[in-house]
mmCIF file of the N, C-alpha and C atoms, coordinates in Angstrom:
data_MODEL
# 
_entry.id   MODEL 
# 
loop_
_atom_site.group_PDB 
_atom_site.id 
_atom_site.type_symbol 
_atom_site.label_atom_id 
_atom_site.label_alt_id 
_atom_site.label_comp_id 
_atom_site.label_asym_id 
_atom_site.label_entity_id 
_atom_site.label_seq_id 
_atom_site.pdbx_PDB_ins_code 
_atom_site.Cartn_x 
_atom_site.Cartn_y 
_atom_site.Cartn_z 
_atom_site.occupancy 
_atom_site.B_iso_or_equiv 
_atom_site.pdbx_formal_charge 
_atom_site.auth_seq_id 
_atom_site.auth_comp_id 
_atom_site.auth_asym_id 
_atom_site.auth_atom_id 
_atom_site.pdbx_PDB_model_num 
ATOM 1   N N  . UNK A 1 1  ? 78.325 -31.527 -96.784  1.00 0.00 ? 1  UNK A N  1 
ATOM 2   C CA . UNK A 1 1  ? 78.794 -32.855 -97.111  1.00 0.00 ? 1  UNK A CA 1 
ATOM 3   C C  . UNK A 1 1  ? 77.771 -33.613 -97.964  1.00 0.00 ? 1  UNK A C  1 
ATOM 4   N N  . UNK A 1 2  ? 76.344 -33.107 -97.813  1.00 0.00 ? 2  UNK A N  1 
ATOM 5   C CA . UNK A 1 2  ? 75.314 -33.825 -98.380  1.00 0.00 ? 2  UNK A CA 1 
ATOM 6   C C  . UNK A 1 2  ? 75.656 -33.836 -100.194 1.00 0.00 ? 2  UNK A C  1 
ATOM 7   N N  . UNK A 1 3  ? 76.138 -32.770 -100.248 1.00 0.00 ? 3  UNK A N  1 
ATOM 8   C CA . UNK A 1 3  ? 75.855 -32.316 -101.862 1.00 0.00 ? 3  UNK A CA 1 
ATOM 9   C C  . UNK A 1 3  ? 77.549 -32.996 -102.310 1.00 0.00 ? 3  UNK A C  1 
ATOM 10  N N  . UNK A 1 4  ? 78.318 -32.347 -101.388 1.00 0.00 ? 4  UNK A N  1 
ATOM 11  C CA . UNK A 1 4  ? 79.892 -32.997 -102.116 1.00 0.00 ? 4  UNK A CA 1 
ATOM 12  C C  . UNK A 1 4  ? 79.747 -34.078 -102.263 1.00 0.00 ? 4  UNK A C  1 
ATOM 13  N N  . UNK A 1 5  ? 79.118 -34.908 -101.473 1.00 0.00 ? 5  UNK A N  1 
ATOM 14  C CA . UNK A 1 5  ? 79.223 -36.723 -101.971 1.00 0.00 ? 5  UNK A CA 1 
ATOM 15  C C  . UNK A 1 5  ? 77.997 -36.971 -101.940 1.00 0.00 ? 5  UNK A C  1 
ATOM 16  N N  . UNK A 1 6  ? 77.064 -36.334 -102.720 1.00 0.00 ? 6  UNK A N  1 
ATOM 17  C CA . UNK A 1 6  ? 76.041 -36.623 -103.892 1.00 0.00 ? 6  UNK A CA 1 
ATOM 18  C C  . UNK A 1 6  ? 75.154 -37.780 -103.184 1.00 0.00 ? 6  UNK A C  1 
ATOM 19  N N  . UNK A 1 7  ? 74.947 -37.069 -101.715 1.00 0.00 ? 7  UNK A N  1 
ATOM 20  C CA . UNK A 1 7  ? 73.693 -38.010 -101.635 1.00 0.00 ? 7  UNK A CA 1 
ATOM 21  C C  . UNK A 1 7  ? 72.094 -38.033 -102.188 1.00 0.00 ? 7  UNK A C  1 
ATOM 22  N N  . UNK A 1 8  ? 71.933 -38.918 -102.306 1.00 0.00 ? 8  UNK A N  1 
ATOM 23  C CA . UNK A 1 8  ? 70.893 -39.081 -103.295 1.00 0.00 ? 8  UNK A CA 1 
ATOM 24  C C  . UNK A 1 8  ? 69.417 -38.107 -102.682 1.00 0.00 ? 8  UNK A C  1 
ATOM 25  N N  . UNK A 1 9  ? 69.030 -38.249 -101.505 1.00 0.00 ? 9  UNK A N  1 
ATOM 26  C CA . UNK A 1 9  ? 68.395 -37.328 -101.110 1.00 0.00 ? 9  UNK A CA 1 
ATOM 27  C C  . UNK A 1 9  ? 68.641 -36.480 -100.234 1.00 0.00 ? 9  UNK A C  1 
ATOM 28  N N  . UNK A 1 10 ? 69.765 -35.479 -100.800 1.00 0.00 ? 10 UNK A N  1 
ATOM 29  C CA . UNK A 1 10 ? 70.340 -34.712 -100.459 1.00 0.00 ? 10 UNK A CA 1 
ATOM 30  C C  . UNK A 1 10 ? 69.130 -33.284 -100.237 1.00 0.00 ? 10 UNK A C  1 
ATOM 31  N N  . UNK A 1 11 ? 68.578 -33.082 -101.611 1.00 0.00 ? 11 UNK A N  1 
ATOM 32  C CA . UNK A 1 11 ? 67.486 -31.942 -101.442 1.00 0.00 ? 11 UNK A CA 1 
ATOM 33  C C  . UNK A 1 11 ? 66.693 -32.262 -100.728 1.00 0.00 ? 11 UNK A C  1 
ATOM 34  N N  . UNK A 1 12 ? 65.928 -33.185 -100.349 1.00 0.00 ? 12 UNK A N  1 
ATOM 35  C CA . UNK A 1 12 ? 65.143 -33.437 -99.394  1.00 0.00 ? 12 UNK A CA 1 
ATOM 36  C C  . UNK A 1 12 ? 65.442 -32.937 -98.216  1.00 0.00 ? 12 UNK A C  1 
ATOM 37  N N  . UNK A 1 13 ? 66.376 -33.222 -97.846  1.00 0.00 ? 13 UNK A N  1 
ATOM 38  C CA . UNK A 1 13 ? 66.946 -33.142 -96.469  1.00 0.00 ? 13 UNK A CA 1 
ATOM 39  C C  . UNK A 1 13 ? 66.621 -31.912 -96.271  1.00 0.00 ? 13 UNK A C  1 
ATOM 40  N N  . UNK A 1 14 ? 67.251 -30.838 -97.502  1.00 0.00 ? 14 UNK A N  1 
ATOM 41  C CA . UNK A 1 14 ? 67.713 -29.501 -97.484  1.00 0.00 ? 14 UNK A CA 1 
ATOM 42  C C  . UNK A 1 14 ? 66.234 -28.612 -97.161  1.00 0.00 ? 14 UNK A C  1 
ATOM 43  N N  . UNK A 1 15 ? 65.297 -29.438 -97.753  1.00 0.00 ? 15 UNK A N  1 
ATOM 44  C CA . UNK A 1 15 ? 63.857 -29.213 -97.767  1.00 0.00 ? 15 UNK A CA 1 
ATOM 45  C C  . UNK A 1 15 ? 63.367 -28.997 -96.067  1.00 0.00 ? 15 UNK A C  1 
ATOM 46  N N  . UNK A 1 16 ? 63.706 -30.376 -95.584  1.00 0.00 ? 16 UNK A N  1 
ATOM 47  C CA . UNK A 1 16 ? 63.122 -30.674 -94.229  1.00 0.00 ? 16 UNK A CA 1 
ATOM 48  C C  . UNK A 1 16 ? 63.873 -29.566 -93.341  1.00 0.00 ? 16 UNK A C  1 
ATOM 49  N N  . UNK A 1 17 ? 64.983 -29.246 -93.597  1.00 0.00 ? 17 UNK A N  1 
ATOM 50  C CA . UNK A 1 17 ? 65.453 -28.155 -92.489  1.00 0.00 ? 17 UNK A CA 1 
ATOM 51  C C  . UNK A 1 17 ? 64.999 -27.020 -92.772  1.00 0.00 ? 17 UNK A C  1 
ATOM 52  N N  . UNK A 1 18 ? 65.031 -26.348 -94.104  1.00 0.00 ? 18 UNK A N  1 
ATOM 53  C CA . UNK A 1 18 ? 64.021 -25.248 -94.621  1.00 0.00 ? 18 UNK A CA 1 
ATOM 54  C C  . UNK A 1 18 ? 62.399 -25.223 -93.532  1.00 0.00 ? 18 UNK A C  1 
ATOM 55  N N  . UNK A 1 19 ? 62.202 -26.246 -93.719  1.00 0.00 ? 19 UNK A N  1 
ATOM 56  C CA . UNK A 1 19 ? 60.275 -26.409 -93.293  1.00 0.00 ? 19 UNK A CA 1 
ATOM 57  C C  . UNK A 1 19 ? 60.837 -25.983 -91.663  1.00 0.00 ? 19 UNK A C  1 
ATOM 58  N N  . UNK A 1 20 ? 61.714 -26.708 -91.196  1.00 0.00 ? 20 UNK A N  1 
ATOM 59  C CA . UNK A 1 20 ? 61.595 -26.740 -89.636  1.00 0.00 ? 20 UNK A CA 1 
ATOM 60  C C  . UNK A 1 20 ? 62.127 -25.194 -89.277  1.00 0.00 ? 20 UNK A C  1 
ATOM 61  N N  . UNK A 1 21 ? 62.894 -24.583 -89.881  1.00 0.00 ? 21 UNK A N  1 
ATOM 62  C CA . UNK A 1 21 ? 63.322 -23.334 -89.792  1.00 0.00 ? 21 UNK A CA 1 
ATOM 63  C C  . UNK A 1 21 ? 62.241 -22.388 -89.665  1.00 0.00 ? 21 UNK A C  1 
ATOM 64  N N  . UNK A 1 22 ? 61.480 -22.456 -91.304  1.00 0.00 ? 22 UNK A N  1 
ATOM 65  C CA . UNK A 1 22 ? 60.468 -21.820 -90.990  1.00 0.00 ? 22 UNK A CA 1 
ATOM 66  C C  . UNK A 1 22 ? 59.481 -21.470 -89.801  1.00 0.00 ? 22 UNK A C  1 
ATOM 67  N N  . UNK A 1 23 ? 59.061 -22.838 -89.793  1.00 0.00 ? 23 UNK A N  1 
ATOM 68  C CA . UNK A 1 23 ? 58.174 -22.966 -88.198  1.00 0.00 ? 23 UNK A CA 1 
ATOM 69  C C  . UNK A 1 23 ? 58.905 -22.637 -86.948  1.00 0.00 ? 23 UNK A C  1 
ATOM 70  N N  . UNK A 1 24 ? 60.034 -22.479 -86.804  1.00 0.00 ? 24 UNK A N  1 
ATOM 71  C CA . UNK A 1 24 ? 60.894 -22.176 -85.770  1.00 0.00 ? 24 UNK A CA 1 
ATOM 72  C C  . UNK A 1 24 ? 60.857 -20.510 -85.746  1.00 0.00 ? 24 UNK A C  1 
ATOM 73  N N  . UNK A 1 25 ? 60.814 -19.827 -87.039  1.00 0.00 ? 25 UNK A N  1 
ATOM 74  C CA . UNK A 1 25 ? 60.960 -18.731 -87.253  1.00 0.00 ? 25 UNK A CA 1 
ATOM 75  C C  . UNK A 1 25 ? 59.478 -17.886 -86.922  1.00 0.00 ? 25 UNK A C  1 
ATOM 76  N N  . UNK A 1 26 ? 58.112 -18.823 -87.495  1.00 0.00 ? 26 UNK A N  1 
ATOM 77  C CA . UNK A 1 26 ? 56.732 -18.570 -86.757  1.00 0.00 ? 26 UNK A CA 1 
ATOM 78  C C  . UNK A 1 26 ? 56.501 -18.786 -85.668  1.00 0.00 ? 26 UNK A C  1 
ATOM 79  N N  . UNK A 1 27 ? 57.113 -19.635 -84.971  1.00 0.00 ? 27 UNK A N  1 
ATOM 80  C CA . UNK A 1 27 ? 57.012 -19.689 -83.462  1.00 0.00 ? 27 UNK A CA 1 
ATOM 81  C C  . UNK A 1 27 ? 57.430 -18.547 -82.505  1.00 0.00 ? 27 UNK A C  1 
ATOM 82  N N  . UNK A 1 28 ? 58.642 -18.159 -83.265  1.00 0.00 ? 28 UNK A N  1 
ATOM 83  C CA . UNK A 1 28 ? 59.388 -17.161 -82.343  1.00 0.00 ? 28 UNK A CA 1 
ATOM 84  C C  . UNK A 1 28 ? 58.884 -15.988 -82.531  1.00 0.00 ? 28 UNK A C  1 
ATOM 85  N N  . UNK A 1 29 ? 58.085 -15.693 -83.385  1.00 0.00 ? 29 UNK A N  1 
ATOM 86  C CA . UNK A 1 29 ? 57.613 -14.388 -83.592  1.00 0.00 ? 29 UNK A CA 1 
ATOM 87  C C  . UNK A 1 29 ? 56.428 -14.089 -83.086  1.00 0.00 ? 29 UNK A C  1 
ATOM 88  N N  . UNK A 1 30 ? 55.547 -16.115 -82.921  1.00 0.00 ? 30 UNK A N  1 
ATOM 89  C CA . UNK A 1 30 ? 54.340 -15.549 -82.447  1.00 0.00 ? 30 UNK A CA 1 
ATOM 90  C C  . UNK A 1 30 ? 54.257 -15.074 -80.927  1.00 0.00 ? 30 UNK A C  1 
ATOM 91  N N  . UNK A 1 31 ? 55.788 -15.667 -80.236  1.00 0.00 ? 31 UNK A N  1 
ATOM 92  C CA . UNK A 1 31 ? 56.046 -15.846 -78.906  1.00 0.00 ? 31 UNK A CA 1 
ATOM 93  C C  . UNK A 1 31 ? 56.457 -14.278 -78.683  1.00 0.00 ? 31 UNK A C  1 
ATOM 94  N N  . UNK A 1 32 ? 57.289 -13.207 -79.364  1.00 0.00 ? 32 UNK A N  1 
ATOM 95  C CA . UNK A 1 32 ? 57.433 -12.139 -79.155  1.00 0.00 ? 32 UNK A CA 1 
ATOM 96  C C  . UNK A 1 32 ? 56.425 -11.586 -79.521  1.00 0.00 ? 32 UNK A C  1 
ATOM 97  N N  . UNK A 1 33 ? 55.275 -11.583 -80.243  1.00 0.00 ? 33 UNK A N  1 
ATOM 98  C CA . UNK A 1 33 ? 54.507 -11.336 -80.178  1.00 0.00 ? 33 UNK A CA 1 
ATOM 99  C C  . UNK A 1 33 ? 53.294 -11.081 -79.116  1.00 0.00 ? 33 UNK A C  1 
ATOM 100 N N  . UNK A 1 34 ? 53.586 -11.851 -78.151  1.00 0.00 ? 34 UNK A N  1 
ATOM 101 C CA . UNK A 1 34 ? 52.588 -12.425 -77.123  1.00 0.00 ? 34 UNK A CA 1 
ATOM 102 C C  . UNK A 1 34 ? 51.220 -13.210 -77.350  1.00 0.00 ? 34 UNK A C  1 
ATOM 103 N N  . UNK A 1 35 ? 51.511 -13.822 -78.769  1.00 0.00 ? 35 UNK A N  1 
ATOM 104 C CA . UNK A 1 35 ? 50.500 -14.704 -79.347  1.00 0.00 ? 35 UNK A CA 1 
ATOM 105 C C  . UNK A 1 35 ? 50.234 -16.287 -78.662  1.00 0.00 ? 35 UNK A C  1 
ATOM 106 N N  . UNK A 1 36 ? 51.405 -16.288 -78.140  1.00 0.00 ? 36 UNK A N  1 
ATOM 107 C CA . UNK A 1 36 ? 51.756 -18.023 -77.897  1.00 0.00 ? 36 UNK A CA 1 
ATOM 108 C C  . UNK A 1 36 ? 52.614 -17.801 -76.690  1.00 0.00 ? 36 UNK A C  1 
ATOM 109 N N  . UNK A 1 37 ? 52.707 -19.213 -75.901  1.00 0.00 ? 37 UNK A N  1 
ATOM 110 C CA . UNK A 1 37 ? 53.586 -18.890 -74.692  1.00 0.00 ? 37 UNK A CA 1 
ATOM 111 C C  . UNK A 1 37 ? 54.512 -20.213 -75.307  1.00 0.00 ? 37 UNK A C  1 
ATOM 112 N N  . UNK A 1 38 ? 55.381 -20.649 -74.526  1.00 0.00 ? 38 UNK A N  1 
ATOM 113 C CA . UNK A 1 38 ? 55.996 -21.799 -74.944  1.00 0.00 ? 38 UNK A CA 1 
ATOM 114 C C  . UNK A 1 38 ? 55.037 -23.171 -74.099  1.00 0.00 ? 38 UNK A C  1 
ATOM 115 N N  . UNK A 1 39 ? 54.666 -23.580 -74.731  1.00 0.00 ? 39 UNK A N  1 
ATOM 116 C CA . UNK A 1 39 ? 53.824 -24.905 -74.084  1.00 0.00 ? 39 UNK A CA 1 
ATOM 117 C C  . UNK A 1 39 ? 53.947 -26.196 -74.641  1.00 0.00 ? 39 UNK A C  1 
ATOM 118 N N  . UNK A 1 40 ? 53.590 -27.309 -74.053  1.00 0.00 ? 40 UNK A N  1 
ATOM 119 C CA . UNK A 1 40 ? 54.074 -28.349 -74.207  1.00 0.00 ? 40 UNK A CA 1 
ATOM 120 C C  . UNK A 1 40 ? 53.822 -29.214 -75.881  1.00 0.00 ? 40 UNK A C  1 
ATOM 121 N N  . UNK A 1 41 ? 52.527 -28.392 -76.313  1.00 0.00 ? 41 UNK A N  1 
ATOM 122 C CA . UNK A 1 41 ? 53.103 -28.852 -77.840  1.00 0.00 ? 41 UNK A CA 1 
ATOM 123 C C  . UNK A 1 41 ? 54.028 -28.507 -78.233  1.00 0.00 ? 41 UNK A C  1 
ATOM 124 N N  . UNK A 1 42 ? 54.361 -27.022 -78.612  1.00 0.00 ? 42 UNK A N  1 
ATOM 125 C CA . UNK A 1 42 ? 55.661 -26.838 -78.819  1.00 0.00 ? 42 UNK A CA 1 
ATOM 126 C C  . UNK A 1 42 ? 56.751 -27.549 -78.750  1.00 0.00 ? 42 UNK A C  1 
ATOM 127 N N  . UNK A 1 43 ? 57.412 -27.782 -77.210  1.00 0.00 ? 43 UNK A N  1 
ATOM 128 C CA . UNK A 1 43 ? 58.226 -28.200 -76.554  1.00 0.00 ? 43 UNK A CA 1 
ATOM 129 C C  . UNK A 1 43 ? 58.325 -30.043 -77.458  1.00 0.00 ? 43 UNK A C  1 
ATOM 130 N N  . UNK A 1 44 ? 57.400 -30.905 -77.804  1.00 0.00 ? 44 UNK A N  1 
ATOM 131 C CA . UNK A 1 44 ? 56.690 -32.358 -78.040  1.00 0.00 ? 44 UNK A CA 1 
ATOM 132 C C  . UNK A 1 44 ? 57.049 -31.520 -79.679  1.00 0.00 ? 44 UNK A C  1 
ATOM 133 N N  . UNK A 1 45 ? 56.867 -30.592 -80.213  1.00 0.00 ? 45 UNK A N  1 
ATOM 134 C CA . UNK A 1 45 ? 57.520 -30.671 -81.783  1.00 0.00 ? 45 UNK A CA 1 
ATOM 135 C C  . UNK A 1 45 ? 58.448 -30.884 -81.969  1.00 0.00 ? 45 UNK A C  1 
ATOM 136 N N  . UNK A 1 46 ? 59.443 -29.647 -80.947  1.00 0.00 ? 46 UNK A N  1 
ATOM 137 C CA . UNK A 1 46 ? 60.660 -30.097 -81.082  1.00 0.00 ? 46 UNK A CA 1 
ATOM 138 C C  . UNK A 1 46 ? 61.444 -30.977 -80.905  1.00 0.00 ? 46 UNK A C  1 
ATOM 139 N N  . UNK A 1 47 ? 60.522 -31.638 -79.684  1.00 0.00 ? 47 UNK A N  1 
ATOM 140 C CA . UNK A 1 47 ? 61.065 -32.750 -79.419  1.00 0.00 ? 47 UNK A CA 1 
ATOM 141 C C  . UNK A 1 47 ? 61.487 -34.140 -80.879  1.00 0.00 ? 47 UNK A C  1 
ATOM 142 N N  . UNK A 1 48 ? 60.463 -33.981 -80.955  1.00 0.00 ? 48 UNK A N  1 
ATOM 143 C CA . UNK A 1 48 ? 59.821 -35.067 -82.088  1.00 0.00 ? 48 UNK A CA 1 
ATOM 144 C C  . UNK A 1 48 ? 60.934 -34.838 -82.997  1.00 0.00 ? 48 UNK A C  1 
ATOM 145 N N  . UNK A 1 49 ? 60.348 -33.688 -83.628  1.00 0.00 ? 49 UNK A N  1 
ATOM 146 C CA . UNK A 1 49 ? 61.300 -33.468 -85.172  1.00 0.00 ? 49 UNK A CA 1 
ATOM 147 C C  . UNK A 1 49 ? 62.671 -33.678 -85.102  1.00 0.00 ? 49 UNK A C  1 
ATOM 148 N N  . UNK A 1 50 ? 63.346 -33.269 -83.865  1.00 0.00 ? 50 UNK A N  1 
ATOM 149 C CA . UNK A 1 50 ? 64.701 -33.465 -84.025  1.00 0.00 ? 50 UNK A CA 1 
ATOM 150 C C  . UNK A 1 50 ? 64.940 -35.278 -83.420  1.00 0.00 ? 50 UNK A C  1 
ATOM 151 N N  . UNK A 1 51 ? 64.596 -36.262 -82.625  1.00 0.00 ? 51 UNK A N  1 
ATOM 152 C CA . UNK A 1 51 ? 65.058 -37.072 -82.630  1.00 0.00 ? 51 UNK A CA 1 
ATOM 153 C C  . UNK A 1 51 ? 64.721 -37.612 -84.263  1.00 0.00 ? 51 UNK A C  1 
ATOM 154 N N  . UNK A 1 52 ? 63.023 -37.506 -84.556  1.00 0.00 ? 52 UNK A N  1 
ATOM 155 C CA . UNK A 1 52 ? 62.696 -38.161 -85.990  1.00 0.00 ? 52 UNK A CA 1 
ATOM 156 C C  . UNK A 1 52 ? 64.157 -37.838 -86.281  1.00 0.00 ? 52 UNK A C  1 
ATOM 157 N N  . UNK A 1 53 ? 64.129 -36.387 -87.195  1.00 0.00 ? 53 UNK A N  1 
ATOM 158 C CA . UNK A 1 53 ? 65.080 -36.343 -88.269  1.00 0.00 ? 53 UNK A CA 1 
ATOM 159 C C  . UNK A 1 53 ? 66.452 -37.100 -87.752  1.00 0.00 ? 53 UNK A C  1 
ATOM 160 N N  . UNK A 1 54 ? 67.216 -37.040 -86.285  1.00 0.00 ? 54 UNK A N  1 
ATOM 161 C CA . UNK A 1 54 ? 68.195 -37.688 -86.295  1.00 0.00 ? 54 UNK A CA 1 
ATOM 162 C C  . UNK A 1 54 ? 68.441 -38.814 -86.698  1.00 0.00 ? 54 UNK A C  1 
ATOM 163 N N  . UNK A 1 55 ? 67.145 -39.274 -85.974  1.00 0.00 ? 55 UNK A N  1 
ATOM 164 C CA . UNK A 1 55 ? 67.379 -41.221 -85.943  1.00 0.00 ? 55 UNK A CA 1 
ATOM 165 C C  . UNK A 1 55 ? 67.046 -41.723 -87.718  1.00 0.00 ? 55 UNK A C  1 
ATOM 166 N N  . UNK A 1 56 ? 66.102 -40.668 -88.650  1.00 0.00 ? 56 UNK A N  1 
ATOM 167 C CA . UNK A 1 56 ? 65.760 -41.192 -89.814  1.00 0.00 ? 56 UNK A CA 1 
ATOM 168 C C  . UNK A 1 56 ? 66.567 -40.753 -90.798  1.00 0.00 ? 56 UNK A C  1 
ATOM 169 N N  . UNK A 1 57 ? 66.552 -39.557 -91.072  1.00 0.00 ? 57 UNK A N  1 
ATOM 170 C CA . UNK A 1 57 ? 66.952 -38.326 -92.139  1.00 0.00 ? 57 UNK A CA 1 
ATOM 171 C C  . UNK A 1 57 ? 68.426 -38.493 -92.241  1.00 0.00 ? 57 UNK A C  1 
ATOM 172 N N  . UNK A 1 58 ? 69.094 -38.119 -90.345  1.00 0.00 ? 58 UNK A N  1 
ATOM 173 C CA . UNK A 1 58 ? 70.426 -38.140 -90.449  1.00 0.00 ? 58 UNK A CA 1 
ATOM 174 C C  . UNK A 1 58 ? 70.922 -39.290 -90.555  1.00 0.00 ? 58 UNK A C  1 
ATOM 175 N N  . UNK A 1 59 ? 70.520 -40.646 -90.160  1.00 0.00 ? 59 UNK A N  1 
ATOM 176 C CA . UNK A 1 59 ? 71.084 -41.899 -90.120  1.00 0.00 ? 59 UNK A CA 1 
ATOM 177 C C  . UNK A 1 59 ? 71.354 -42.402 -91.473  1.00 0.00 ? 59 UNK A C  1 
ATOM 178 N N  . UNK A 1 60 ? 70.379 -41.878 -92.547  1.00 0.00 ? 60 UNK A N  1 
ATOM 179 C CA . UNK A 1 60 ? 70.412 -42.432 -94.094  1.00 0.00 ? 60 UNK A CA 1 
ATOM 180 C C  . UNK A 1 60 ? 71.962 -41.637 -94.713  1.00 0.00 ? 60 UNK A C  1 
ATOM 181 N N  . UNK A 1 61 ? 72.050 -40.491 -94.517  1.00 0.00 ? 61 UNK A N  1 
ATOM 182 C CA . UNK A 1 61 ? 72.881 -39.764 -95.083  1.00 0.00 ? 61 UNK A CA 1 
ATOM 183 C C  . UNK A 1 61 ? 74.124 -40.329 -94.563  1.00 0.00 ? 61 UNK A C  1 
ATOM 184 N N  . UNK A 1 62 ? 74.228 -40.655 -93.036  1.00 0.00 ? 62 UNK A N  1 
ATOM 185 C CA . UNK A 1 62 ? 75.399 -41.065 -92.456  1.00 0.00 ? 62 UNK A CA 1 
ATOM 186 C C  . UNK A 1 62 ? 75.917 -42.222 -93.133  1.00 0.00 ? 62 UNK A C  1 
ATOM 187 N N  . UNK A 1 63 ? 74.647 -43.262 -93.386  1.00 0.00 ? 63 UNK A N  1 
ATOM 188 C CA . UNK A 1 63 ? 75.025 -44.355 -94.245  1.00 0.00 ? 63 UNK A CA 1 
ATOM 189 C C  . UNK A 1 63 ? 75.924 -44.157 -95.406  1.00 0.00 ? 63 UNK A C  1 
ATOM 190 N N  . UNK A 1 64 ? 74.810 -43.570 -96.407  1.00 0.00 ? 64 UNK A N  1 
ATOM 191 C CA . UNK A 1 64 ? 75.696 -43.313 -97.822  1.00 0.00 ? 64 UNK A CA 1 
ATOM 192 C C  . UNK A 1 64 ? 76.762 -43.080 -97.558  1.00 0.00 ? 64 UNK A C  1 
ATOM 193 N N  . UNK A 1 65 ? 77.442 -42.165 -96.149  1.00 0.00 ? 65 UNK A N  1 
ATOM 194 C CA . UNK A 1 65 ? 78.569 -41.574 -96.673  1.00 0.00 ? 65 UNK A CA 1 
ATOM 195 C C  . UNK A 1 65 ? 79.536 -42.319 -96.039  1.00 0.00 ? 65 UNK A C  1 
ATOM 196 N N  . UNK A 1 66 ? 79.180 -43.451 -95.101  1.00 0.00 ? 66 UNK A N  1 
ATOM 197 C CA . UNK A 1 66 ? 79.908 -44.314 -94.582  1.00 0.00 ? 66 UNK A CA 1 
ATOM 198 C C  . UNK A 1 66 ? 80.053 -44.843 -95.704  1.00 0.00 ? 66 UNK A C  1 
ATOM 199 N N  . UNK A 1 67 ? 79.396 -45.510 -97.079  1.00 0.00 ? 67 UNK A N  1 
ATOM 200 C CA . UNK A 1 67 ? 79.608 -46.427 -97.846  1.00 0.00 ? 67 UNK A CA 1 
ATOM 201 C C  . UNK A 1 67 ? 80.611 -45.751 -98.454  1.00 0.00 ? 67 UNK A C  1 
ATOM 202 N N  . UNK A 1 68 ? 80.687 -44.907 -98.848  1.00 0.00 ? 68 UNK A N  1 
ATOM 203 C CA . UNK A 1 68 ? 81.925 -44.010 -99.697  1.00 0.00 ? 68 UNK A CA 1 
ATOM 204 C C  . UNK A 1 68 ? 83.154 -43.956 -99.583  1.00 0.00 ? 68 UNK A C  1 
ATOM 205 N N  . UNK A 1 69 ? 83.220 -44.530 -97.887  1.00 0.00 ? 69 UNK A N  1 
ATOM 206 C CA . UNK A 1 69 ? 84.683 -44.885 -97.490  1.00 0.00 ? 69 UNK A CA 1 
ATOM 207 C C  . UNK A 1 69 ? 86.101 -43.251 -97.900  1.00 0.00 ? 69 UNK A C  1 
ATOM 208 N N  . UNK A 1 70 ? 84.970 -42.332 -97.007  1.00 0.00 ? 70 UNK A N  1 
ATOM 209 C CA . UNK A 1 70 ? 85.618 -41.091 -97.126  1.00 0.00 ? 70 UNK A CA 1 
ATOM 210 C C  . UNK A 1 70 ? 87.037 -40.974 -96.450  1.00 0.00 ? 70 UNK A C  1 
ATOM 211 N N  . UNK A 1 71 ? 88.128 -40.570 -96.541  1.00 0.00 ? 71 UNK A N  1 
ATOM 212 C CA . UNK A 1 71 ? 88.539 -40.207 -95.283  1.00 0.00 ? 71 UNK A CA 1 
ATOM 213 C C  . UNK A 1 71 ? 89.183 -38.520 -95.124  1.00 0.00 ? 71 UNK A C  1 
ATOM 214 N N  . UNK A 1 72 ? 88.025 -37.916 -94.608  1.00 0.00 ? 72 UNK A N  1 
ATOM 215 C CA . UNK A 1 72 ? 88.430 -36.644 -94.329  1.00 0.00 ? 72 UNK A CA 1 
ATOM 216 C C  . UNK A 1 72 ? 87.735 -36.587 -92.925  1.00 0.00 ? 72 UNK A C  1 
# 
């Protein structure tokens, strides 16, 4: 939806889930690995990143597209 109605920082966004993927993807490997256990930083990233991005990232986009007066 970001790109069909041309939100303006649409790549960004696309960016920030890229980054968090990644690190999601180093985490899990260091954890099968037996590099890392799951511990409370961890647990306090995820935490973080996903309310941040909800309450910031997703709330902007929700805007724009409220302004657009979509109806699908």
């Amino acid at each position: 939806m970001l790109f069909k109605y041309a939100y303006p920082e649409s790549e960004q966004h696309k960016v920030e889930h890229s980054k968090f993927i990644k690190k999601l993807n180093s985490l899990k490997s260091n954890f099968n690995k037996g590099k890392i256990t799951i511990s409370l930083e961890i647990l306090n990233f995820l935490k973080d990143w996903l309310l941040n991005h909800i309450k910031i990232s997703d709330k902007k986009y929700s805007v724009h597209i409220l302004k657009m007066d979509i109806d699908s």
